[in-house]
DRENPA-3360 file (N, C-alpha, C; in nm, 2 decimals, always signed):
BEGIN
1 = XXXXXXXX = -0.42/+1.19/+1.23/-0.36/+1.07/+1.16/-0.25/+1.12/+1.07 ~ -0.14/+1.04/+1.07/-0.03/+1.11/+0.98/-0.05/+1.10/+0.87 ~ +0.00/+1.18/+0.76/-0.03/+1.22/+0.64/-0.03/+1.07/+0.57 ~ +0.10/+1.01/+0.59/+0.12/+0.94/+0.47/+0.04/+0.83/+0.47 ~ +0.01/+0.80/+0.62/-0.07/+0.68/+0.61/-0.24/+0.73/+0.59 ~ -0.23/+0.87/+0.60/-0.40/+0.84/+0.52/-0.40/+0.88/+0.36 ~ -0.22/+0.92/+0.31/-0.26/+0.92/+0.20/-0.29/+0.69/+0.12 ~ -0.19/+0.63/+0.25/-0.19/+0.48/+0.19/-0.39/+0.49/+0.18;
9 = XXXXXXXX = -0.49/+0.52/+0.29/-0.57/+0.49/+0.30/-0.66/+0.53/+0.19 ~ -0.61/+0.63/+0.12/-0.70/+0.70/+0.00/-0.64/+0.57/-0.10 ~ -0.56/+0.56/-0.16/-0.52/+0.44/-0.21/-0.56/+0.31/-0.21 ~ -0.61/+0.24/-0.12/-0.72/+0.20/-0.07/-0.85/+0.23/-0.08 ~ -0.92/+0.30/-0.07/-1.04/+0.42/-0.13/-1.03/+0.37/-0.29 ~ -0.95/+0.43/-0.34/-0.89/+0.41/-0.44/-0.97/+0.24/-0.55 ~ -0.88/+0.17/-0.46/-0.87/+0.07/-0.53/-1.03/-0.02/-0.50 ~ -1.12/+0.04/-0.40/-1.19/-0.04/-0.37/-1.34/+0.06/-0.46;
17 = XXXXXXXX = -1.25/+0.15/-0.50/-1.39/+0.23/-0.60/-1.36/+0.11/-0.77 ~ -1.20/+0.09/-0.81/-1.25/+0.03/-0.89/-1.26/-0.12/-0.90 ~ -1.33/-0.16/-0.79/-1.39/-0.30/-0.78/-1.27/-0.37/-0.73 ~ -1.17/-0.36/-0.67/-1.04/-0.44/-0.61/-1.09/-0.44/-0.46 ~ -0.96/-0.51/-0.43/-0.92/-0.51/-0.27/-0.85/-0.39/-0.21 ~ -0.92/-0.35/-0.08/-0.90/-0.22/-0.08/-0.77/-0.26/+0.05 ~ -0.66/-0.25/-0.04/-0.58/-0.19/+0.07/-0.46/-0.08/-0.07 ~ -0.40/+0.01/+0.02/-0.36/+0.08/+0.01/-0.15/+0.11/+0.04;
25 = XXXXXXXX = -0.09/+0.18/-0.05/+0.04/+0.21/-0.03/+0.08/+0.29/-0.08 ~ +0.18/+0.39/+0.04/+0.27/+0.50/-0.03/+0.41/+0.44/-0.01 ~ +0.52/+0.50/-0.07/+0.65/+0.53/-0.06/+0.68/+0.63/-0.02 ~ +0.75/+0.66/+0.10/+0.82/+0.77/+0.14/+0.95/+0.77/+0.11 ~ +1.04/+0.90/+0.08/+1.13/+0.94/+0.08/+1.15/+1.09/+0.09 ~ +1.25/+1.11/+0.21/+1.30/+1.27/+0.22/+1.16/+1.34/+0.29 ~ +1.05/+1.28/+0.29/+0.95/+1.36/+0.32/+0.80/+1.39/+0.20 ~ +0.85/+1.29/+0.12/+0.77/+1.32/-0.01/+0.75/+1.18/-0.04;
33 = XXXXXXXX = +0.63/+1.19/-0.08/+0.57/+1.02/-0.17/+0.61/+1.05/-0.32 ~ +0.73/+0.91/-0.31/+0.79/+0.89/-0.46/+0.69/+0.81/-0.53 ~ +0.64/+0.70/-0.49/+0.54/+0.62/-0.52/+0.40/+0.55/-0.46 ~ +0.32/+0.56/-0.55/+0.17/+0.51/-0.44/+0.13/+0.41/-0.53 ~ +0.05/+0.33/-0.47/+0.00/+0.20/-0.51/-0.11/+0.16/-0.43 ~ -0.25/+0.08/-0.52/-0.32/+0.02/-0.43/-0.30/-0.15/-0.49 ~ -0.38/-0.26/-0.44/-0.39/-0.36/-0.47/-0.50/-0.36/-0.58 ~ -0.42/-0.43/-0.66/-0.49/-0.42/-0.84/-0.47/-0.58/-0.90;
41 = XXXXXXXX = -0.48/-0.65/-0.78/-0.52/-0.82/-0.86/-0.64/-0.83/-0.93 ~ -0.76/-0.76/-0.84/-0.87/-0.80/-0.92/-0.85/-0.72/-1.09 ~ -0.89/-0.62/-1.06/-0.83/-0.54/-1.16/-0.74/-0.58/-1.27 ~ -0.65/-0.59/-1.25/-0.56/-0.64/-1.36/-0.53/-0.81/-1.37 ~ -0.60/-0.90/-1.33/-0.63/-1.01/-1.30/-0.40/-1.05/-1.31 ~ -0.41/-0.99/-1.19/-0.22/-1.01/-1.16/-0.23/-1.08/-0.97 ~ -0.12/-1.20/-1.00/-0.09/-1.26/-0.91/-0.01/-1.16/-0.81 ~ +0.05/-1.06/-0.85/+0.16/-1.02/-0.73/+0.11/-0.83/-0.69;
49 = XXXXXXXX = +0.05/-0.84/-0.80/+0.00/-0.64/-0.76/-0.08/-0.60/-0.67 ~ +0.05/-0.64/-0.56/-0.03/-0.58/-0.42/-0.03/-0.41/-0.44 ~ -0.03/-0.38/-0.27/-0.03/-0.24/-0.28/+0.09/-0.22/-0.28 ~ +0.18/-0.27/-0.20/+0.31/-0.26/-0.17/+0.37/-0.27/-0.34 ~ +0.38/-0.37/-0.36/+0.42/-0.38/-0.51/+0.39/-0.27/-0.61 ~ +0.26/-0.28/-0.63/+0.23/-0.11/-0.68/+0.28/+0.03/-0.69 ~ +0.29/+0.01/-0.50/+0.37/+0.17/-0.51/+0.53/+0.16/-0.52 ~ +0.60/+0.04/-0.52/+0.70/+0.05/-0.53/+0.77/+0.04/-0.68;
57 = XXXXXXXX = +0.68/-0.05/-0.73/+0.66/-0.04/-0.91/+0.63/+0.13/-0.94 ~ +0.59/+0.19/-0.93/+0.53/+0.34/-0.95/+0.62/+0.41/-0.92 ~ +0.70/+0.41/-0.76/+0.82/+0.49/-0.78/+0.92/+0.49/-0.86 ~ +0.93/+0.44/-0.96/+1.02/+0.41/-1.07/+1.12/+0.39/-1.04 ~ +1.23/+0.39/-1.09/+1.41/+0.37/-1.07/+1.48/+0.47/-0.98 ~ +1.55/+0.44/-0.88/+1.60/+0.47/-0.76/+1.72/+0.39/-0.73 ~ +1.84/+0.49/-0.68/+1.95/+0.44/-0.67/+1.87/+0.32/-0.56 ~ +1.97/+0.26/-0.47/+1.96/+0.13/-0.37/+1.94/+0.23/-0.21;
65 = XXXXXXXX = +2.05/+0.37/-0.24/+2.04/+0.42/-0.14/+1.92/+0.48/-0.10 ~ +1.84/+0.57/-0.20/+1.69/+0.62/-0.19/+1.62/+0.50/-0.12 ~ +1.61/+0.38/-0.15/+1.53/+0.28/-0.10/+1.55/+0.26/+0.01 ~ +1.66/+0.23/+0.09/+1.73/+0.22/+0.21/+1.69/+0.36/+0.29 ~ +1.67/+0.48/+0.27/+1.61/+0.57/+0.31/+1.49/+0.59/+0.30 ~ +1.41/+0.48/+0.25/+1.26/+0.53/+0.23/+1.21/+0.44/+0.32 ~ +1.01/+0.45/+0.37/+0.95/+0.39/+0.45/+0.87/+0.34/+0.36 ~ +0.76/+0.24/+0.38/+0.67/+0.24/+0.31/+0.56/+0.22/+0.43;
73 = XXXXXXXX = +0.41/+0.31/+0.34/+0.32/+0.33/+0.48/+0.19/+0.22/+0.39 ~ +0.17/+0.12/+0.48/+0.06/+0.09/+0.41/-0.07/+0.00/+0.49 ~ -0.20/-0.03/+0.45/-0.29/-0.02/+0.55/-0.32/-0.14/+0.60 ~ -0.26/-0.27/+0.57/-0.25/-0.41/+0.58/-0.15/-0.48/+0.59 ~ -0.07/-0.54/+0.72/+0.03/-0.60/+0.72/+0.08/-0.65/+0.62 ~ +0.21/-0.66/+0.55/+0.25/-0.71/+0.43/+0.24/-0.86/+0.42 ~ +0.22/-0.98/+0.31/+0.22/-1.04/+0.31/+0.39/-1.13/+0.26 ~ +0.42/-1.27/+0.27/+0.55/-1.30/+0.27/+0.61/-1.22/+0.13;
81 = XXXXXXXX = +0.50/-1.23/+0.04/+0.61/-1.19/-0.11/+0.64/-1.01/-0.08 ~ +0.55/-0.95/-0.05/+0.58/-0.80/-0.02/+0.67/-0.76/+0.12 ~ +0.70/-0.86/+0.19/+0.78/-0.83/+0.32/+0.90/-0.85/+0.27 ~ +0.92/-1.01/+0.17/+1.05/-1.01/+0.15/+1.08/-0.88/+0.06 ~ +1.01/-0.82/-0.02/+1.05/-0.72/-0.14/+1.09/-0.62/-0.03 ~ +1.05/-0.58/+0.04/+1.05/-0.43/+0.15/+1.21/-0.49/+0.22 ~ +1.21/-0.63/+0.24/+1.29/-0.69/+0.28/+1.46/-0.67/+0.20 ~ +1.45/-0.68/+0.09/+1.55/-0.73/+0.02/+1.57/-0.56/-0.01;
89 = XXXXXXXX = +1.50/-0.46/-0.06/+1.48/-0.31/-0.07/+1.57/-0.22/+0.03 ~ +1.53/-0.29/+0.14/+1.56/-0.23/+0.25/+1.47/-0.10/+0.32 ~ +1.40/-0.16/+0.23/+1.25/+0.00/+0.31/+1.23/-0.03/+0.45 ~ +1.23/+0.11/+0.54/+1.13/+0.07/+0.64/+0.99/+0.06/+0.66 ~ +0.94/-0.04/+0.73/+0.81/-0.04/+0.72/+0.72/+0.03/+0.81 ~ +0.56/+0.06/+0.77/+0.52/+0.17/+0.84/+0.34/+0.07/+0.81 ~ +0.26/+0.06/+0.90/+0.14/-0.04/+0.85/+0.04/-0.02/+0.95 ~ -0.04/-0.03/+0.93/-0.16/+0.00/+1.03/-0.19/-0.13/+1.13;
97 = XXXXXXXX = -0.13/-0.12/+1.24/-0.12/-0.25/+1.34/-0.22/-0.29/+1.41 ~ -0.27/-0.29/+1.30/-0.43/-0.43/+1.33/-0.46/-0.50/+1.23 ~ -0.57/-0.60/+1.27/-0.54/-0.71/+1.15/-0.69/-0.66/+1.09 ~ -0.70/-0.68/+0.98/-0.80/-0.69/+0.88/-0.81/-0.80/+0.78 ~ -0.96/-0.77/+0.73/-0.97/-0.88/+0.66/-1.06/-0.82/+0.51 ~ -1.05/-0.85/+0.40/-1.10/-0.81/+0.33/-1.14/-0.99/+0.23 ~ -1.30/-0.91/+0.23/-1.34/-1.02/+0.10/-1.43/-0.94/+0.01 ~ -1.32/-0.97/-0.06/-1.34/-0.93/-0.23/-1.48/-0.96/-0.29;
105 = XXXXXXXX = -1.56/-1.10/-0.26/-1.62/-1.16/-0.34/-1.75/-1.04/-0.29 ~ -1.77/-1.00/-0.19/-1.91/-0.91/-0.13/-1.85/-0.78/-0.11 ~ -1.73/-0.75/-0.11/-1.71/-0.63/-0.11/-1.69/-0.51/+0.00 ~ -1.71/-0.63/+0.11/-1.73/-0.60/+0.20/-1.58/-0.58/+0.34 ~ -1.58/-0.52/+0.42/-1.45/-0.53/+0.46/-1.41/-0.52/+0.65 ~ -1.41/-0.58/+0.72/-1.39/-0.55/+0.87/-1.32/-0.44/+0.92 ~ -1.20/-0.34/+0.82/-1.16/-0.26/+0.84/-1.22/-0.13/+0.87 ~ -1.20/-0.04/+0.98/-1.26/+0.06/+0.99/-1.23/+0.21/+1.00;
113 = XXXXXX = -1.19/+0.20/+0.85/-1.15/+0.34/+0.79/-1.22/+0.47/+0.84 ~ -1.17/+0.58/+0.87/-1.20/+0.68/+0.90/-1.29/+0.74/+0.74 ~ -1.39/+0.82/+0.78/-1.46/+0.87/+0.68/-1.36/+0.95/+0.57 ~ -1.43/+0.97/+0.44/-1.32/+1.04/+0.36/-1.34/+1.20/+0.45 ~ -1.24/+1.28/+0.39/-1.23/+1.38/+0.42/-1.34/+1.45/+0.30 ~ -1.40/+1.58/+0.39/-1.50/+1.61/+0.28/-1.45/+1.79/+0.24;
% end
């Protein structure tokens, strides 16, 4: 599996240890994750803190060009407000091309993550 997208999936891990929706996001750039992010609605009871938003909030300030050079890897098709953001950014996108479903309320999730690494 490529790196960045199992680091999105730890991120994911991540967010579903503290009681969120587990999807997950990195920022690439140059070869290095500038920013990582998981989905933190539940958590921070926030309308827009996806993962995508997360890790792009985290990579902090960045000329226009860094962005336009960077990917973002993450484990859930973007939804319209995070496609337009990737959109308007100019990131390219990088996503795990299947569809999942996560419900929050049981905690439970149709995705089928690879075990953690031990």
């Amino acid at each position: 599996m490529d790196a960045f997208m199992q680091a999105a999936i730890d991120e994911a891990r991540r967010g579903l240890g503290e009681g969120g929706i587990p999807i997950g996001s990195v920022l690439v750039h140059d070869g290095r994750i500038i920013g990582r992010g998981h989905n933190r609605r539940v958590q921070e009871g926030s309308a827009i803190l996806h993962g995508e938003m997360d890790a792009i909030e985290n990579a902090g300030r960045h000329p226009a060009a860094v962005y336009r050079a960077s990917t973002v890897y993450t484990t859930l098709s973007p939804c319209a407000m995070c496609s337009g953001t990737i959109l308007l950014y100019g990131i390219r996108p990088s996503w795990a091309r299947r569809r999942c479903c996560a419900r929050a309320a049981s905690r439970s999730w149709c995705c089928r993550m690879p075990p953690a690494a031990s």
